[in-house]
C-alpha positions in Angstrom: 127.3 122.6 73.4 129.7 123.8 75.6 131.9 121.2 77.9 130.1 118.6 76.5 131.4 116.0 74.2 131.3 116.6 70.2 129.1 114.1 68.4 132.3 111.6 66.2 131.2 111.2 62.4 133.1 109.1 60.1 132.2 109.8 56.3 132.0 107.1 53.9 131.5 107.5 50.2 133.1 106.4 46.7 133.2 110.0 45.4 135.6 112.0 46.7 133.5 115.4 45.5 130.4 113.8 47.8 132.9 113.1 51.0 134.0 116.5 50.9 130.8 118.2 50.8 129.0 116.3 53.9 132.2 116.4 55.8 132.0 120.2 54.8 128.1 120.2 55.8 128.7 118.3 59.1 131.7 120.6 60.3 129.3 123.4 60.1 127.8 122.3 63.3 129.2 123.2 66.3 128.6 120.2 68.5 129.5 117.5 65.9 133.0 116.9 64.4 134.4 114.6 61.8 136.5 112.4 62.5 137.5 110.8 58.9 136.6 110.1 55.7 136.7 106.8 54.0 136.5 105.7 50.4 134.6 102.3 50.7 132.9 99.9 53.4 136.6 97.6 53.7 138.4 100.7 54.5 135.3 102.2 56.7 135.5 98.8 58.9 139.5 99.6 60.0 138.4 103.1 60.5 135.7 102.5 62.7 137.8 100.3 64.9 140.9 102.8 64.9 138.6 106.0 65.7 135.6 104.9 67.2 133.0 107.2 65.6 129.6 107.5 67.0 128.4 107.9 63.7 129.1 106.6 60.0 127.4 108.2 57.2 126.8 106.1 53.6 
């Protein structure tokens, strides 16, 4: 996907084992990124308005 812009994922999950292993599933793909990682929906709200993700995984 070169010069085009990465696909923005924000992770949310309540297990910190789960959030690790799609962020490290995601990051395997060359035209998508992560962004951040969130622990719950409250904190996955201020997230999404601070860094705009095109994506948000439950």
């Amino acid at each position: 996907m070169t010069g085009e812009r990465k696909i923005r994922v924000l992770v949310v999950d309540d297990s910190p084992f789960m959030r690790q292993l799609i962020s490290n599933a995601i990051s395997n793909s060359d035209d998508i990124v992560v962004v951040g990682t969130a622990r719950n929906g409250e904190e996955a709200v201020q997230k999404c308005r601070d860094l705009r993700p095109d994506v948000l995984t439950l």
